[in-house]
BAPADREN-466133 format. One record per residue (C-alpha): x, y, z. Coordinates in steps of 0.2 Angstrom, whole numbers, padded with zeros to 4 digits, always signed. Example, Ala and Ser with C-alpha at 12.3 -4.5 7.8 and 13.67 -1.06 7.14 Angstrom:
+0062-0022+0039+0068-0005+0036
***
This chain:
+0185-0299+0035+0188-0283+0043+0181-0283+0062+0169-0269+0067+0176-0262+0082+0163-0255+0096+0165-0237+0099+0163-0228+0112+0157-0210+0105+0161-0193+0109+0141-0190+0114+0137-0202+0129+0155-0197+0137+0150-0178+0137+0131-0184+0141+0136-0194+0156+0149-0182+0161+0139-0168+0162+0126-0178+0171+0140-0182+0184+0145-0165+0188+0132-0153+0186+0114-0159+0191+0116-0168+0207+0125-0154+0213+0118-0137+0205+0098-0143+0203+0097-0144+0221+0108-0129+0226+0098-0115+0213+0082-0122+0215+0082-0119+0234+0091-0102+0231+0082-0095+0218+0063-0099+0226+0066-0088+0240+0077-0076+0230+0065-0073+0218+0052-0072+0228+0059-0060+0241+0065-0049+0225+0050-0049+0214+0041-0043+0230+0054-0029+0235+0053-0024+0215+0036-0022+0214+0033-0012+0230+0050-0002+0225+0039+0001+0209+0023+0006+0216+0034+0020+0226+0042+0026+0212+0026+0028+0202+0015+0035+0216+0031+0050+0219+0034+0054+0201+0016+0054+0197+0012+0066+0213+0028+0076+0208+0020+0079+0189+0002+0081+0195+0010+0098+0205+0022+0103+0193+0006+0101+0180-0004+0111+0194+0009+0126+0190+0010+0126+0175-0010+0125+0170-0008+0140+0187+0005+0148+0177-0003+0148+0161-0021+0156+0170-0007+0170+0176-0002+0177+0159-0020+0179+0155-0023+0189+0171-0030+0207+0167-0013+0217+0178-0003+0204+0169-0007+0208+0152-0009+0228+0157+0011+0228+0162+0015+0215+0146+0008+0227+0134+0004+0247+0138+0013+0249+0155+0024+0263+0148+0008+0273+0142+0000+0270+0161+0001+0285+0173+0013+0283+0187-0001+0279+0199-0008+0266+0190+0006+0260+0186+0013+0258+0205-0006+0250+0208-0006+0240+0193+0011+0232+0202+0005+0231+0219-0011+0222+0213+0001+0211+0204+0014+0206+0219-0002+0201+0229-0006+0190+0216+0011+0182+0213+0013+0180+0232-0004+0169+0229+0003+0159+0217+0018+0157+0225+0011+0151+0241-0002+0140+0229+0011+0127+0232+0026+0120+0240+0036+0115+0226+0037+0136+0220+0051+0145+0228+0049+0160+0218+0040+0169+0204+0047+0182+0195+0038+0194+0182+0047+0202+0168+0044+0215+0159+0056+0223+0148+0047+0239+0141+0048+0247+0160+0064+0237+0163+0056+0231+0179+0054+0213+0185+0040+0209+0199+0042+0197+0213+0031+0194+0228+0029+0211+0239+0044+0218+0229+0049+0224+0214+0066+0227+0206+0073+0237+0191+0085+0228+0177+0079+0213+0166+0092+0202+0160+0085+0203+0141+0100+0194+0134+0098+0180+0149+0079+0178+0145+0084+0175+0126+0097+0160+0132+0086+0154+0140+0071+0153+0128+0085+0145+0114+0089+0133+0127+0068+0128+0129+0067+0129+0109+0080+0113+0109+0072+0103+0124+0058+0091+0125+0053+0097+0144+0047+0112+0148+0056+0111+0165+0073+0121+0162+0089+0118+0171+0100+0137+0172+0112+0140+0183+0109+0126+0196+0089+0131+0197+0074+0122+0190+0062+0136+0182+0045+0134+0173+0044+0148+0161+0032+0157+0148+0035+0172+0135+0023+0180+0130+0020+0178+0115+0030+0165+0111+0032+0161+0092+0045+0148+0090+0048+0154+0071+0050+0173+0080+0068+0177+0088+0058+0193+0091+0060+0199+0111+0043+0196+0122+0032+0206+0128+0034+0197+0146+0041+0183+0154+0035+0175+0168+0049+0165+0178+0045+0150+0192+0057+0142+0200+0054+0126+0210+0061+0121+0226+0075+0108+0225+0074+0109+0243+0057+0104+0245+0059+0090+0230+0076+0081+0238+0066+0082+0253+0053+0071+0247+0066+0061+0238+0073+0057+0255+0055+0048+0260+0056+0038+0243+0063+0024+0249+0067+0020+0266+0085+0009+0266+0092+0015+0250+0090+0030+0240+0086+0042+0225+0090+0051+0211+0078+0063+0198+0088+0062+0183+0081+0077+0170+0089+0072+0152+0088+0088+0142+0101+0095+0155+0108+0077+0162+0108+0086+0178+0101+0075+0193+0094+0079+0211+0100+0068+0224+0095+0060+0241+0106+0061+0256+0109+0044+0255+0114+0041+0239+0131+0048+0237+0141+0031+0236+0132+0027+0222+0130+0044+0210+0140+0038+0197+0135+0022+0194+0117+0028+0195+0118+0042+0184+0127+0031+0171+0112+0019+0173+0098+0032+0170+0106+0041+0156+0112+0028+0147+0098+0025+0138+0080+0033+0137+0066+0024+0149+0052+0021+0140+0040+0019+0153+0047+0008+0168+0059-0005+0172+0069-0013+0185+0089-0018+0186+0101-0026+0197+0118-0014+0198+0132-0020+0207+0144-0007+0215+0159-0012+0230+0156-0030+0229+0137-0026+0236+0122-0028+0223+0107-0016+0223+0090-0017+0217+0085-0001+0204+0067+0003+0200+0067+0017+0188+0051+0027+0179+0050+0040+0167+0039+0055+0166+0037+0057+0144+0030+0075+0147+0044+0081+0158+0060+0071+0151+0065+0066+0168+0070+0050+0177+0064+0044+0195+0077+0030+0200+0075+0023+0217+0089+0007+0225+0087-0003+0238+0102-0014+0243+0098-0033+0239+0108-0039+0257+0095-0029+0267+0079-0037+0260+0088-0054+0257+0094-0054+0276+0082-0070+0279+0091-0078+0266+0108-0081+0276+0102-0097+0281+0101-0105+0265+0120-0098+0261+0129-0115+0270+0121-0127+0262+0124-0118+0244+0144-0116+0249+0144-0132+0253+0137-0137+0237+0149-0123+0227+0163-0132+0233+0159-0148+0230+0153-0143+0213+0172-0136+0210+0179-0152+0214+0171-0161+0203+0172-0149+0190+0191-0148+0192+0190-0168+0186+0178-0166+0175+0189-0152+0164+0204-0163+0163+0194-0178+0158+0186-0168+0144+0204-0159+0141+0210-0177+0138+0196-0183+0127+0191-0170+0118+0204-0154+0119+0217-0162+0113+0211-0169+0096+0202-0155+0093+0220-0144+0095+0226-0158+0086+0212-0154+0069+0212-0135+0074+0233-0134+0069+0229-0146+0053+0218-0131+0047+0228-0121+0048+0245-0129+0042+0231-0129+0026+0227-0112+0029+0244-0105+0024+0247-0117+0008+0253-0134+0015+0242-0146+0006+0255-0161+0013+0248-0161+0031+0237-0177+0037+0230-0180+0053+0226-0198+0063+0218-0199+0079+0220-0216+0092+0202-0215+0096+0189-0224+0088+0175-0210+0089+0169-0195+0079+0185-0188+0078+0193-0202+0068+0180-0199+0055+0183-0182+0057+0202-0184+0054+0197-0196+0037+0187-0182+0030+0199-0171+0031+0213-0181+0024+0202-0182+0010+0196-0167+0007+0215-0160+0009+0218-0173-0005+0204-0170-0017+0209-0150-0013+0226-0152-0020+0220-0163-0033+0208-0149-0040+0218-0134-0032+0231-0139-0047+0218-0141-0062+0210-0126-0058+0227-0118-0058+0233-0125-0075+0216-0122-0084+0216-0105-0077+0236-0105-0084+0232-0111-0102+0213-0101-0103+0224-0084-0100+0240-0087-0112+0224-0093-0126+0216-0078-0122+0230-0065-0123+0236-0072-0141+0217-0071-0146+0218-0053-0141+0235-0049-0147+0231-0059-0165+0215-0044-0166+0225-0031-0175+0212-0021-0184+0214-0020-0202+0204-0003-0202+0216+0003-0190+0233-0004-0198+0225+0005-0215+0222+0020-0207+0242+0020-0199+0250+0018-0217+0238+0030-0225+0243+0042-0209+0260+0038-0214+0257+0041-0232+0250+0057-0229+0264+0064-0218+0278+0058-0232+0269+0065-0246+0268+0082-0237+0286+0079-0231+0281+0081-0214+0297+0072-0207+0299+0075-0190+0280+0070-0188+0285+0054-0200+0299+0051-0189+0287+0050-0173+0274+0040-0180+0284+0028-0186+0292+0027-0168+0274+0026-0161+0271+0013-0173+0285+0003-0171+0283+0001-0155+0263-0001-0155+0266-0016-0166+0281-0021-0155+0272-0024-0139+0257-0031-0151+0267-0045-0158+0278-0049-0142+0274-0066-0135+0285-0066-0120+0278-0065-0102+0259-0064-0102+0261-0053-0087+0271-0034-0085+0275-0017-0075+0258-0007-0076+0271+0006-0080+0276-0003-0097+0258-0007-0103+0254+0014-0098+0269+0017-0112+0259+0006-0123+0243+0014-0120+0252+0032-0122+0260+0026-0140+0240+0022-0146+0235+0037-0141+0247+0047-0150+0245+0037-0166+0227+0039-0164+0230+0060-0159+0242+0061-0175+0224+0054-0185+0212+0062-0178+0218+0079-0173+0210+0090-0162+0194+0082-0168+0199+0070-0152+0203+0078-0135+0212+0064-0125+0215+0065-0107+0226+0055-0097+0230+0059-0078+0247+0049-0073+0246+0034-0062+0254+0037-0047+0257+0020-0041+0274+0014-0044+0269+0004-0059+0286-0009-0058+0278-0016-0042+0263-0019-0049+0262-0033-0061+0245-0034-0073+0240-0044-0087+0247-0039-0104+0235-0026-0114+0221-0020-0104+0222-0004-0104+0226-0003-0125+0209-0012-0130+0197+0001-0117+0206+0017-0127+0201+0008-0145+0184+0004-0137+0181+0022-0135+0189+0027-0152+0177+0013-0162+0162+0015-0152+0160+0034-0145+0172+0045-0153+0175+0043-0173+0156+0048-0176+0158+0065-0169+0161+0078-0181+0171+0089-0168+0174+0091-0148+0174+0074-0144+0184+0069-0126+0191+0052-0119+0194+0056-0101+0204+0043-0092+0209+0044-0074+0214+0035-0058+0209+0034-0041+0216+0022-0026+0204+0017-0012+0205+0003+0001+0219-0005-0005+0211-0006-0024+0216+0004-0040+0202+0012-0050+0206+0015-0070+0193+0025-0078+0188+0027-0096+0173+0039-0100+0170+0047-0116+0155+0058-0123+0149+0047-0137+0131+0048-0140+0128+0031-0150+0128+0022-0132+0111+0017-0131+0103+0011-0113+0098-0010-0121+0117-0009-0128+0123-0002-0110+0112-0019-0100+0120-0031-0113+0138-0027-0107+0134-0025-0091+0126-0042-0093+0139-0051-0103+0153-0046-0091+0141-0053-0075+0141-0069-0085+0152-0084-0082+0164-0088-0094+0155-0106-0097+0143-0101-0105+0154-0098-0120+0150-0080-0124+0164-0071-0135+0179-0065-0127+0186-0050-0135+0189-0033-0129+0181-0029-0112+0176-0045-0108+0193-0051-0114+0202-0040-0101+0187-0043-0085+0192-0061-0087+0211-0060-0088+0209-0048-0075+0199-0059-0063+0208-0075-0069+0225-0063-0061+0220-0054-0044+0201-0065-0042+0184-0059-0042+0185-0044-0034+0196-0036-0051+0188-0035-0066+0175-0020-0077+0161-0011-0073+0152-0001-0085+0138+0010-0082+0134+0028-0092+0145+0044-0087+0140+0061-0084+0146+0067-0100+0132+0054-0106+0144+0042-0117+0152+0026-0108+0161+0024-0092+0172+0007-0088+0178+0007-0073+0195-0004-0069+0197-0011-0053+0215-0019-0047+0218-0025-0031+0236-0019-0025+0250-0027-0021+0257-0025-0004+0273-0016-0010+0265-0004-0020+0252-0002-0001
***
C-alpha cells in the first residue's frame, strides 16, 4: 500500500509569504502617506480647477463680447456705405464717411482690453481704416489666406503671423471663393492675455494652448516646462476638463487643464506638487524607514520564491519548447511534492499521447493522400480519350502530319504523367508542363472556339513541391462545365498572383451554365470535412490533397467572376527558398 505523502502546496508558500513581506510593512507606510497626500492634492486640484475655469470662462465671455461687438459693426450704416458704394460717393462724403468710421472703430477698440487693433478693409477703394487713421493698400491675396485658413478651422480665433485676429467678410459664403466686399480685422492683445495668465496661478504657471494652429501663449514662469506641457495639452483633445500629474527634472507637478469647445483652445495651469506637499516632510522618515526595511525583506523573499517556484517553472518553460521545435522524447520530473509535480505528469503524458496521435494522423494523412491521387489519376474520361483518337483520326485522314506528329506528343505525354505512379509529390514546374500538354490537346480540339490564357508562373517551380495533378483537373473543370456549350468566344483565363508569402492560381472562365445554388454547393462541399464522406473527385479532390500537403490555410475557393462564369482560386503557401 502506497503512502500518501503530506504536501506542502505552491498556494500557502506564496500566501504566507506575501503576507510576510508586504502588509506589515507597506499597509502601514501608504496608508499614512496617501491620507494626507490625497487630501492635500485633491484640495489643490480642485481650487487649481476652479481657477482655470473662472479665467477661461472670463477670457471667452470677452472674446464673445467682441465678436457679438464685431458682428453689430458690420451692420453699421458707414460700414456698409464704405463695403458697397464707396467708389460711387463724392470725395467729401467719402472723407466723412471715413472719419465717422475711425471714431467708431476707436470705440470699439477701447470697448475692451483684450483689442489691440481694429482694422477695416475695403478693397474697391483699396483703403484700410484704423482708429484716427487710414492707410492705402489692402493685401487682397493675404485676406484670401487667411479666410482658406478659417474655412479649415473649428475656432474663429485665427493665428497669422504671430497675432491672434477675430475676423469677418462680408459676405462671407463658404461655397463662394468670390473676394468680399469688406473685411473687418481685430487683433487681440497677447500682451494683455499673458498678462492675466501670469495671475492664474500663483506658484506655478500657464499655458493657452489654441489647437487649430498648435500655437500656445505662455506665462513667465513656465519656461522650464513648455515642452512637456505643450506635449500634454495637444496630445489629445480635452473634452471638457481633467487633471494630470507630469513629472519633469525629478520634480512632479499637478496640471489642471479645461477646454473652451467654441474656441478650440486649452487653458492648462501646474502647480509643483513639493510646494503644496511641504507639510508632508514629516511623514517622509517614517516611510524611508519602512522602504528599506520593505527591501530587505523583499530581497529574501525573491530568492525564496526563485528557489521554489522560478526554477521549475524554467525547468517546464524549456520542456515546451524542446517540444516546440519537434522533440517529442523530452520528459520532465520535479523533487517537490506540490503542483508542479502534477504539472510535470501531465505533461509527460500529454507529450506521450502527442506522439502517440502525432504519428496516426501522419500515416492516415500519408495513406488517405496516395488513395486519393490513384482515384484521381484512375478518372481518365472516356469522353475525352474518344474525343483524342477521333482528334487523331481526323488529323491522319486529312494527312495533317506535323499536327499528327504534335498531338500525338501532347498525348503521349498527357497519358504518361496520367498513368505514372511514382512520387505523389513534384516540381510545380513539371505539373505546369502537364497542364500546358491538356491545353494544347484541348486547343488542337476545339479551336479557336476556346480562347486559353495562361500567364507563366514566376516562382521557381523546382523549389516548390505540390501534389501531383492540381492544376490538370481545374482546366477540365472549365472545359466540361463552362466552355464546350458555347458555340464561339469562349475564354479560360488562368493567372497567378504572390501575396504574403502565399501563391494564388486562378482559373475563371465565361461559362454561363453556372447557376448561383450550383455556386453555394461547391462552395459548401469544399467547407465541409472530409468525415462526412462526401465524393472526392475533381475540386474537392485537389482542396483536400492540398490542405492534406501545406495545412488548412491551402486549398480552393470558388466564388463567380467578372466575366460571370466560375472563378477557383488556388492558394499555396511558399516555401522559404522559393521566399
Amino acid at each position: 500500500m502506497q503512502v500518501q505523502r503530506k504536501r506542502f502546496t505552491i498556494y500557502p508558500k506564496l500566501l504566507i509569504g506575501f503576507l510576510i513581506a508586504i502588509l506589515p510593512v507597506y499597509m502601514i507606510g501608504i496608508f499614512l502617506n496617501h491620507q494626507v497626500a490625497n487630501s492635500l492634492r485633491d484640495h489643490i486640484l480642485q481650487s487649481m480647477q476652479t481657477n482655470v475655469n473662472f479665467y477661461l470662462t472670463s477670457l471667452t465671455n470677452e472674446v464673445r463680447k467682441i465678436d457679438k461687438l464685431k458682428q453689430s459693426l458690420i451692420v453699421d450704416e458707414d460700414v456698409m456705405t464704405l463695403g458697397t458704394v464707396a467708389p460711387a460717393l463724392s470725395e467729401n462724403e467719402l472723407r466723412e464717411s471715413i472719419l465717422r468710421l475711425e471714431r467708431k472703430l476707436t470705440l470699439f477698440k477701447d470697448s475692451s482690453a483684450y483689442i489691440k487693433d481694429v482694422t477695416f478693409h475695403i478693397p474697391s477703394i483699396d483703403k484700410r481704416i484704423k482708429p484716427a487713421n487710414y492707410t492705402e493698400g489692402v493685401p487682397m491675396d493675404q485676406l484670401l489666406q487667411m479666410r482658406a485658413q478659417m474655412r479649415h478651422q473649428l475656432s474663429p480665433l485665427l493665428w497669422w503671423d504671430n497675432k491672434i485676429l477675430l475676423n469677418s467678410y462680408f459676405p462671407d459664403n463658404p461655397l463662394s471663393d468670390r473676394p468680399p466686399v469688406f473685411v473687418v480685422e481685430i487683433e487681440l492683445d497677447k500682451e494683455m492675455i499673458i498678462q492675466n495668465l501670469n495671475n492664474v496661478v500663483d506658484q506655478g504657471g500657464a499655458m493657452l494652448y489654441f489647437h487649430d494652429s498648435k500655437n500656445a501663449l505662455l506665462s513667465k514662469h513656465i519656461q522650464s516646462l513648455t515642452q512637456d506641457l505643450h506635449l500634454l495639452v495637444s496630445s489629445e483633445r480635452v473634452d471638457s476638463s481633467r487633471n494630470e500629474i507630469l513629472e519633469h527634472g525629478g520634480q512632479r507637478y499637478l496640471v489642471s487643464l479645461q477646454k473652451s469647445q467654441e474656441f478650440e483652445m486649452t487653458l492648462a495651469i501646474y502647480t509643483p506638487e513639493a510646494v503644496i506637499m511641504s507639510d508632508f516632510d514629516r511623514f517622509n522618515m517614517l516611510f524611508w524607514v519602512l522602504f528599506v526595511l520593505s527591501v530587505i525583506v523583499i530581497v529574501w523573499f525573491s530568492y525564496w520564491i526563485f528557489k521554489a517556484i522560478r526554477n521549475p517553472l524554467r525547468r517546464m518553460v524549456s520542456a515546451f519548447r524542446r517540444v516546440e521545435q519537434g522533440d517529442l522524447s523530452i520528459r520532465t520530473s520535479q523533487g517537490s511534492n506540490d503542483e508542479f509535480r502534477d504539472l510535470s505528469d501531465q505533461f509527460n503524458n500529454m507529450v506521450t499521447q502527442l506522439q502517440s496521435l502525432i504519428q496516426e494522423v501522419y500515416e492516415q494523412q500519408i495513406r488517405s493522400q496516395q488513395s486519393e491521387l490513384k482515384q484521381l489519376q484512375s478518372q481518365i474520361n472516356p469522353h475525352f480519350l474518344y474525343n483524342s483518337f477521333f482528334i487523331l483520326h481526323q488529323l491522319i485522314e486529312f494527312e495533317d502530319i506535323d499536327k499528327a506528329k504534335k498531338f500525338v506528343s501532347y498525348l503521349g505525354h498527357y497519358f504518361q504523367f496520367i498513368t505514372r505512379d511514382a512520387n505523389s509529390e513534384l516540381p510545380l514546374s513539371q505539373e505546369v508542363k502537364h497542364a500546358e500538354a491538356y491545353i494544347n490537346i484541348q486547343t488542337m480540339r476545339f479551336g479557336d472556339r476556346i480562347k486559353v490564357e495562361f500567364d507563366p508562373i514566376e516562382v521557381p517551380g523546382e523549389h516548390l513541391f505540390v501534389p501531383r495533378l492540381i492544376l490538370q483537373p481545374m482546366i477540365e473543370n472549365a472545359y466540361t462545365h463552362g466552355l464546350e456549350s458555347k458555340p464561339s468566344n469562349a475564354l479560360l483565363r488562368i493567372t497567378n498572383q504572390v501575396e504574403d508569402g502565399m501563391l494564388h492560381i486562378r482559373f475563371e472562365d465565361n461559362g454561363s451554365l453556372l447557376s448561383a445554388e450550383e455556386l453555394t454547393q461547391l462552395q459548401d462541399k469544399l467547407a465541409m470535412d472530409k468525415s462526412l464522406g462526401i465524393e472526392t473527385t475533381g475540386i474537392i479532390n485537389v482542396h483536400r490533397r492540398l490542405q492534406i500537403k501545406f495545412g488548412s490555410d491551402a486549398g480552393l475557393t470558388v466564388y463567380r467572376n467578372d466575366m460571370g462564369g466560375l472563378g477557383v482560386n488556388m492558394t499555396i503557401p511558399l516555401t522559404r527558398e522559393v521566399e
